[in-house]
C-alpha positions in Angstrom: 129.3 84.8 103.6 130.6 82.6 100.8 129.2 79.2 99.8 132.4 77.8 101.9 131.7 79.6 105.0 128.6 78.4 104.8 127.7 76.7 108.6 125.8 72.7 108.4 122.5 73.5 109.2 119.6 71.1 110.6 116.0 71.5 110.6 114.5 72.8 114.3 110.8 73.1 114.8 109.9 76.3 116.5 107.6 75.4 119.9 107.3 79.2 120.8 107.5 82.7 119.9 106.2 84.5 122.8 106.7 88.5 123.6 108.8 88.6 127.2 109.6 92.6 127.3 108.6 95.9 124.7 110.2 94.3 121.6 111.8 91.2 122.7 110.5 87.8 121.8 111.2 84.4 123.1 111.7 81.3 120.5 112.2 78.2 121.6 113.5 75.5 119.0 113.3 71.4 119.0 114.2 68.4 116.9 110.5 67.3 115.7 111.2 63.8 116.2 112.5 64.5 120.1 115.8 63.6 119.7 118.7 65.6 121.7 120.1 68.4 120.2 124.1 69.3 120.2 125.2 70.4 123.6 126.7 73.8 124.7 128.1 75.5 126.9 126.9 78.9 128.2 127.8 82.0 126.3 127.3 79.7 122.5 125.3 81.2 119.9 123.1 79.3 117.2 122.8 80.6 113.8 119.6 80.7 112.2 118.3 81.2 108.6 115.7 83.5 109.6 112.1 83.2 106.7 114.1 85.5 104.2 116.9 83.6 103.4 118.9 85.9 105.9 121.5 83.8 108.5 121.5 85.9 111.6 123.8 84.6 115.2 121.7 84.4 118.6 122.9 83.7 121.8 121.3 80.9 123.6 119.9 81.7 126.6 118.8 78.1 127.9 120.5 76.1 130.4 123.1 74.2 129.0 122.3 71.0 130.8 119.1 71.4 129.0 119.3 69.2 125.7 116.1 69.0 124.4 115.9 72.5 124.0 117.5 75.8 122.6 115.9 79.1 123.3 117.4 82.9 122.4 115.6 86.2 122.9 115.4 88.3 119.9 115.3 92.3 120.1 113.6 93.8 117.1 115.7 96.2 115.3 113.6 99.2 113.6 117.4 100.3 112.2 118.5 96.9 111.4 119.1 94.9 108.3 115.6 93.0 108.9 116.5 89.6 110.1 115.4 90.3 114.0 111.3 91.6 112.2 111.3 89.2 110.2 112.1 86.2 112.6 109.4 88.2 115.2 106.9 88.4 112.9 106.7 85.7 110.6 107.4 82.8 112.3 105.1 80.8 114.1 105.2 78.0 116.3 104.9 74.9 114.7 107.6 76.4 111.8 110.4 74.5 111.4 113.7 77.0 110.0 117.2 75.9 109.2 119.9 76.2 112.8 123.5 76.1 112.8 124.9 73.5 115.8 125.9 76.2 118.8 129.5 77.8 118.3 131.2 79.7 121.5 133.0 82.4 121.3 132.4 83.8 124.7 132.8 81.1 127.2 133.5 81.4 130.8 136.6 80.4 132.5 136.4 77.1 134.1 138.5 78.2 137.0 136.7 81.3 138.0 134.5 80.4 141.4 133.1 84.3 141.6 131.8 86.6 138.7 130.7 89.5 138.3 127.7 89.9 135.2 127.2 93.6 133.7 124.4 93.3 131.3 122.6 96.1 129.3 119.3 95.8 127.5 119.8 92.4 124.7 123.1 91.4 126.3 121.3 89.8 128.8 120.3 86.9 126.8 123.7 85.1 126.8 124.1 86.0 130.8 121.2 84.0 131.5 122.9 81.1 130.2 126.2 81.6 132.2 123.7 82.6 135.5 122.3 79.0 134.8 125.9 77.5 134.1 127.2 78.9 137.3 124.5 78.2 140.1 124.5 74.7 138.5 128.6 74.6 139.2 127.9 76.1 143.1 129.6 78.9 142.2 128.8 83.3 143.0 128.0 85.8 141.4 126.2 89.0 140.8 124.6 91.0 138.3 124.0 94.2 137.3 121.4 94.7 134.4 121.2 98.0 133.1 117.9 98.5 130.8 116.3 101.4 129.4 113.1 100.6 131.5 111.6 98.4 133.5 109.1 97.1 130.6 111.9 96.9 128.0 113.8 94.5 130.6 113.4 90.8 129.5 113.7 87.7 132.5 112.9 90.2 135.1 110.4 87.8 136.4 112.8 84.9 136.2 116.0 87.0 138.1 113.3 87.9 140.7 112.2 84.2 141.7 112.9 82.6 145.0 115.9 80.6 144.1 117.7 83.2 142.4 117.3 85.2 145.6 118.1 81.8 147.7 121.8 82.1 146.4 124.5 84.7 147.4 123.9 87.0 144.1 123.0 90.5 144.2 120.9 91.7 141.2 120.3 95.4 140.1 118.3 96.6 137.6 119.6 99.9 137.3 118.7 103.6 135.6 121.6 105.1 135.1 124.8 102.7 136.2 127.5 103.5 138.7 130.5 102.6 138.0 132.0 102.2 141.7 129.3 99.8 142.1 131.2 97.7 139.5 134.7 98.2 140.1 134.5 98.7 144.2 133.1 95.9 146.6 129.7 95.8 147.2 128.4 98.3 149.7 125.2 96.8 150.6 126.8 92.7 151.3 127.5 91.4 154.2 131.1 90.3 155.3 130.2 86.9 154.0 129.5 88.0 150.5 125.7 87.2 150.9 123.0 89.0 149.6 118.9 88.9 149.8 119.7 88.7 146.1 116.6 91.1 145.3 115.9 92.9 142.2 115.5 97.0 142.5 113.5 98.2 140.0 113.8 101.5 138.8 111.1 103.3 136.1 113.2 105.7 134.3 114.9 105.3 130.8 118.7 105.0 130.8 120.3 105.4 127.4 123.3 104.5 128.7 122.4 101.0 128.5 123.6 100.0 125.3 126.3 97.4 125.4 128.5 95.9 122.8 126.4 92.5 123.0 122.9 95.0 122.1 124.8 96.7 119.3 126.4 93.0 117.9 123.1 91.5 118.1 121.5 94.4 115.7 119.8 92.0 113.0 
């Protein structure tokens, strides 16, 4: 990245960096003096300019009517370039590190009313954005979140909470994926669509989970 390319940055303080699954961490960023940050739309990414000088993209996975706020899960990457570690393990809340305003390069069409959200492993972070995004609109969906297992799956507590289940979604977290269960209509819904909306867990590792978000995200 040359000094042109080179996004405006502002300084964010750091409110949390919390473990959520094996090797994922939760950070949480705010303006110190409480004003509201930029707005978004779900599917943006922030970039950061991680303790070693690094800049390294995250996608937010807060709502995007929140605007006090902007949150992104971080995977660390043993293989990686050493942005992800170094963000994990030497920040602290309280910190405050240089953030890019949120750029989106995967938005969701405005017209859609019904989607369908395949996630595997880190990809997940910017579909919790667009589940937020979408329930707020009134609109369907489901989701299938393949992970390696259950304890390397972040949000699983969140996807499993009453009023995700209140909605007509179907989650799966899923071992090894099908994919008629993503191309053909659900076998398990009801003619209406509707769906208990429950999360199956399953214990075994899938290493088919890797996605092009979980391989993008590599820090």
């Amino acid at each position: 990245m040359t000094a042109t390319d080179q996004p405006q940055m502002m300084p964010l303080r750091v409110m949390r960096n919390d473990k959520i699954a094996d090797g994922i961490h939760l950070l949480e960023f705010r303006d110190a003096g409480g004003q509201p940050l930029s707005e978004f739309s779900a599917g943006a990414h922030i970039t950061i300019r991680v303790p070693n000088g690094a800049l390294r993209k995250y996608s937010l996975c807060s709502d995007p009517a929140e605007r006090d706020r902007y949150t992104v899960a971080v995977k660390r990457e043993a293989n990686g370039r050493g942005g992800s570690s170094n963000l994990i393990d030497n920040v602290k809340a309280g910190d405050e590190l240089m953030v890019a305003a949120p750029v989106n390069d995967f938005g969701l069409p405005p017209r859609a009313q019904d989607f369908l959200f395949i996630a595997g492993g880190i990809g997940i972070t910017p579909i919790m954005a667009m589940i937020r995004q979408v329930q707020a609109e009134g609109k369907r969906f489901r989701l299938f979140y393949c992970t390696r297992s259950p304890e390397t799956a972040a949000f699983v507590d969140e996807l499993s909470k009453p009023d995700r289940a209140a909605r007509p979604v179907k989650h799966r977290i899923c071992q090894r994926p099908d994919l008629d269960d993503f191309l053909l209509p659900d076998r398990g819904l009801n003619p209406s669509g509707e769906s208990g909306g429950a999360v199956r867990r399953h214990d075994n590792a899938v290493r088919a989970a890797d996605s092009y978000n979980e391989r993008h995200a590599r820090t």
